[in-house]
N, C-alpha and C positions, 0 to 999 in steps of 0.2 A: 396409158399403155406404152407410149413410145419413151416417156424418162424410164420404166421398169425395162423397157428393154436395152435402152444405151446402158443403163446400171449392167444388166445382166453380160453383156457385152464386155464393158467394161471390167465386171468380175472376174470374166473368162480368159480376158488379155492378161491380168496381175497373174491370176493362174499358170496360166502356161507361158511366163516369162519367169515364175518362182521356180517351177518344174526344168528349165533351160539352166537355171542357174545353179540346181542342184546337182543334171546332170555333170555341165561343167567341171562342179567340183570334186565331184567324185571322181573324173576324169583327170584332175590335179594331181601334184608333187606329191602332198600332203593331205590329209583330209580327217581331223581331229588325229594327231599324231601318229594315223596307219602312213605308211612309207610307199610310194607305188616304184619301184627303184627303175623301174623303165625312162623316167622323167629324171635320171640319174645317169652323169657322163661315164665310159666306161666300154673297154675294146669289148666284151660282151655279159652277161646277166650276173656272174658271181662278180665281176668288176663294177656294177652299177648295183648290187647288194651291197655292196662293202661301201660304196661312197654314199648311200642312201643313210647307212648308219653313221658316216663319219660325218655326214654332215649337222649331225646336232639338233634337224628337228623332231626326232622322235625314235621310239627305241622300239615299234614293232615295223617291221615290211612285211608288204604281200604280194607274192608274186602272182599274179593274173594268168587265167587260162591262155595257153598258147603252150609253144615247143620252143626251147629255149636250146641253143646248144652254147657251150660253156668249157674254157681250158684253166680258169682263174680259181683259185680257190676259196671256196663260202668263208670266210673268216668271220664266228658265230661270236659277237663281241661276250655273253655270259654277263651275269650281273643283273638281270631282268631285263633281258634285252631278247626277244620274240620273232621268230621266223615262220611265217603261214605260206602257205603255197597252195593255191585253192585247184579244187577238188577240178579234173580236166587240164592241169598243169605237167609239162614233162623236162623234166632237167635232164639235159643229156652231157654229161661230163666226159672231155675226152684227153685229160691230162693223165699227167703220169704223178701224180700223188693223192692226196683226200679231195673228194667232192667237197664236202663241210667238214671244218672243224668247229666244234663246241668248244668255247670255254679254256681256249688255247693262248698262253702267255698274260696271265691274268689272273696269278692266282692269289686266292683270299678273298678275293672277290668274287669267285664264280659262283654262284647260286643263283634256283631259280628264273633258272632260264630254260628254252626249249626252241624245239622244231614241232610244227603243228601242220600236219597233209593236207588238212582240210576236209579228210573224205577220200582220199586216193589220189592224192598226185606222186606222180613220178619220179624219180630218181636212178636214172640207168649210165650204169659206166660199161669200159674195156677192160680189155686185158692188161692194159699197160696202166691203170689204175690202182692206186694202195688200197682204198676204202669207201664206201660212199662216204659216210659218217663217222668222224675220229673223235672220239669224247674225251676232254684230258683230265685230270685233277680239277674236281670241284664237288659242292654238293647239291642236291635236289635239282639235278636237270632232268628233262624229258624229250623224249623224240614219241610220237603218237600220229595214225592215220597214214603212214608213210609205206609207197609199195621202192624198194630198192631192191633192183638187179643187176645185171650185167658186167660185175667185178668178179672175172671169172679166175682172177689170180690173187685175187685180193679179201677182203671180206667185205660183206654189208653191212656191218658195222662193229665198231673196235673201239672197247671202253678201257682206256689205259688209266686205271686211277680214280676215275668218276667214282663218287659214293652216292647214293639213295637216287639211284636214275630209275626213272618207271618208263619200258618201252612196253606201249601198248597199242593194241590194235594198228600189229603193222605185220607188210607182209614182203620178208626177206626171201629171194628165189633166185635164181640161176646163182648163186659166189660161188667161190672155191668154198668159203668158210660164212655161213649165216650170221652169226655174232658171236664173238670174241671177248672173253673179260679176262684183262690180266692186270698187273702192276707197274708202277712208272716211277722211277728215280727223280727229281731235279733236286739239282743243288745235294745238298747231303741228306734229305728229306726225301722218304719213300711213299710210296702212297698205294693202299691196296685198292679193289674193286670190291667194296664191301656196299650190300643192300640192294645191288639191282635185284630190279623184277621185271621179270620178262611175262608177258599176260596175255591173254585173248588173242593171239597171234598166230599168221601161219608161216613158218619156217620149213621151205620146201626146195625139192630140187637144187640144194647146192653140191658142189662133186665130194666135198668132203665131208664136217661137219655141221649138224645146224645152229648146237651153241655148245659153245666150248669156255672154261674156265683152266686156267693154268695159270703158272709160274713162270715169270718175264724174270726172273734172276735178277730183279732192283733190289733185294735186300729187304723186302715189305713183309707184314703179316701175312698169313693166306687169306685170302679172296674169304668174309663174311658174311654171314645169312642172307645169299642171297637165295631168290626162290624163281622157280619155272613152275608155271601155271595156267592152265586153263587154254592151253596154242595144242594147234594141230602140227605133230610133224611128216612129213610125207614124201620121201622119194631122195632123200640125203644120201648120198653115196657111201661115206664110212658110217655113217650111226647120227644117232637124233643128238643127244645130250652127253657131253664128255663133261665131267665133275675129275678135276686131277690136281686142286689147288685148293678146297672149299674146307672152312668148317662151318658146319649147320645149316648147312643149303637143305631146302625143301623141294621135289620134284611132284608135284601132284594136281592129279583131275587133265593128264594130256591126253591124248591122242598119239598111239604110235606105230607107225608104216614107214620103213625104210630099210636097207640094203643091210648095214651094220645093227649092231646094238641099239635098240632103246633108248640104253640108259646103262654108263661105263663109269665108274668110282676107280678113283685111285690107280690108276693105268700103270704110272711109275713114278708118285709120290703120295706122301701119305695123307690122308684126308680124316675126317674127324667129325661124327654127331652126322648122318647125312641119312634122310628119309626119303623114300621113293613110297607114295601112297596115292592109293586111289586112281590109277591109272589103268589106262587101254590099248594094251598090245596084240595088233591084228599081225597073224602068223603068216605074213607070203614069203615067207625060206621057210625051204626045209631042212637048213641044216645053224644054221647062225643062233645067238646064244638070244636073249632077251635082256637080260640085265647083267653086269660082268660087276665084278667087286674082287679088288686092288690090294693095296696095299693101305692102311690106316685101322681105325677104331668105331666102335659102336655106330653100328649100320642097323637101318627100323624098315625093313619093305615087308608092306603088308597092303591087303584089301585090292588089289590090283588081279587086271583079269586079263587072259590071254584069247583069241578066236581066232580061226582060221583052220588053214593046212595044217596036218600033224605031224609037228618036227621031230626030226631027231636030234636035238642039241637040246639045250639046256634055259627052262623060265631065267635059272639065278644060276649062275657058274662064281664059285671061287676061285679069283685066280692070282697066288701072290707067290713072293719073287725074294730076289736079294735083297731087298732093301727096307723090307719088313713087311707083314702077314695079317690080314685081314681077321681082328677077334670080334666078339661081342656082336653077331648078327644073326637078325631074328627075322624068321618068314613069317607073317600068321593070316592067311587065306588067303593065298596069293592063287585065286581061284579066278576066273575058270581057267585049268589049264592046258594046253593042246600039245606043249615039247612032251617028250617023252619023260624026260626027267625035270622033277620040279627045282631040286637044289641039284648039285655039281658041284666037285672040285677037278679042278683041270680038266671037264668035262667029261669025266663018268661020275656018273650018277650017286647020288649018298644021300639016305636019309638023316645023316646028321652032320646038319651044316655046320 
């Protein structure tokens, strides 16, 4: 009995001196090549990101629950190289440029890389802030799980160039501007915004739009099939979705409540091949349009339903200009509907669109 107990004893001691040394390491610099950047020199947390990664042992970090405030800029190295920020995490940025850049000075290389929330960590800037998130020329990055507000002059995020980014499950609120895709010049080489998708997300309460697609004047194609999908919008100051740069963008299965338009094609250039299906427009104005259509070609909204107050504006307004005329669009059961009028040009009414 007393050697089964020294043994037992003895079992217990190995035990919970293995259990000390794991905690330890998990407490470490490193810990199979996740990065803990706090264990990183550095005036504060985007300054001990950035030397976490320069330092060479490993290509993901994770920033640990706490409140971080921060004037240094995330320089997101691109290339498989990994930023997590777990879930109860708050980055408070309070410089006068990007929170993070993605995939910035590096190119040919960027792919494959991302930002990962973990579940809902933070990201809140000022006024005197460009952007949370600036994505530059690369392909297949991601930003996912991410709540960014507080750039209330700026936007939440700004994809200049970036091709095949999947932002999903994030949730952009208070900006001036929710997220931004346009085009980027370097060197003699233009680079469009071709392939995002924007997904399962809720883009809310910023004072102007919630995503917007345009023309940066770099001399690039227009902005490619990218698509918006499956997000709630809710309480955007100008309108949910401005398409003004896009050919063959898809808008379908959203959710829409806010101040402006829906859903606005071609404002003041021409756009080309663009579907608005299967969506849900809840009517709280009584007088603003639902969907607006521009200037460009072959336009497909259909199966989309409207609820609410009963407006006096218009589900679909036609609305073009000098610089060319909205042909080839088709409504077909753009049902249920609560405006007065289902189609519109310049906002009276017409059954032939």
């Amino acid at each position: 009995m007393g050697f089964r107990y020294r043994a037992t004893l003895t079992l217990l001691a190995v035990a919970l001196a293995t259990s000390s040394l794991k905690a330890q390491a998990i407490n470490g610099a490193s810990v199979n090549g996740v990065l803990n950047p706090l264990y990183y020199s550095g005036a504060d947390v985007g300054a001990q990101i950035n030397a976490a990664w320069a330092s060479g042992q490993g290509k993901t970090v994770r920033v640990p629950t706490g409140t971080y405030s921060f004037s240094t800029t995330i320089v997101h190295p691109g290339a498989g190289y990994l930023l997590i920020c777990d879930a109860g995490a708050t980055l408070q940025y309070n410089g006068a440029s990007d929170a993070i850049t993605l995939a910035n000075g590096n190119l040919g290389a960027n792919q494959d890389a991302g930002i990962d929330g973990d579940g809902g960590c933070a990201l809140k800037g000022t006024s005197s802030a460009t952007s949370g998130i600036h994505i530059f020329p690369s392909n297949h990055t991601f930003v996912r799980n991410m709540r960014i507000s507080g750039f209330s002059n700026g936007y939440g995020i700004k994809d200049t160039g970036g091709n095949s980014v999947e932002l999903t499950n994030i949730s952009v609120f208070g900006n001036k501007t929710g997220v931004f895709v346009t085009g980027m010049t370097i060197g003699s080489s233009g680079f469009a915004a071709n392939a995002v998708h924007l997904s399962h997300s809720d883009i809310s309460a910023n004072s102007q739009w919630g995503f917007v697609s345009d023309n940066s004047g770099c001399g690039c194609t227009n902005n490619l099939g990218n698509t918006v999908m499956s997000n709630v919008f809710e309480g955007n100051g100008a309108g949910d979705v401005d398409l003004n740069w896009d050919y063959g963008a898809i808008v379908m299965g959203n959710y829409f409540e806010s101040a402006g338009p829906g859903v606005q094609i071609g404002a003041t250039q021409n756009t080309w091949g663009i579907t608005v299906r299967g969506n849900y427009f809840t009517s709280s104005s009584g007088s603003r349009d639902r969907i607006t259509i521009g200037y460009g070609d072959w336009f497909n909204i259909e199966e989309n339903a409207e609820y609410g107050a009963t407006s006096t504006g218009c589900f679909i307004d036609v609305t073009t200009g000098g610089s060319g005329a909205a042909t080839n669009k088709r409504g077909v059961g753009t049902n249920r509907r609560m405006s007065t009028n289902e189609w519109c040009n310049h906002g009276t009414g017409t059954t032939n669109p």
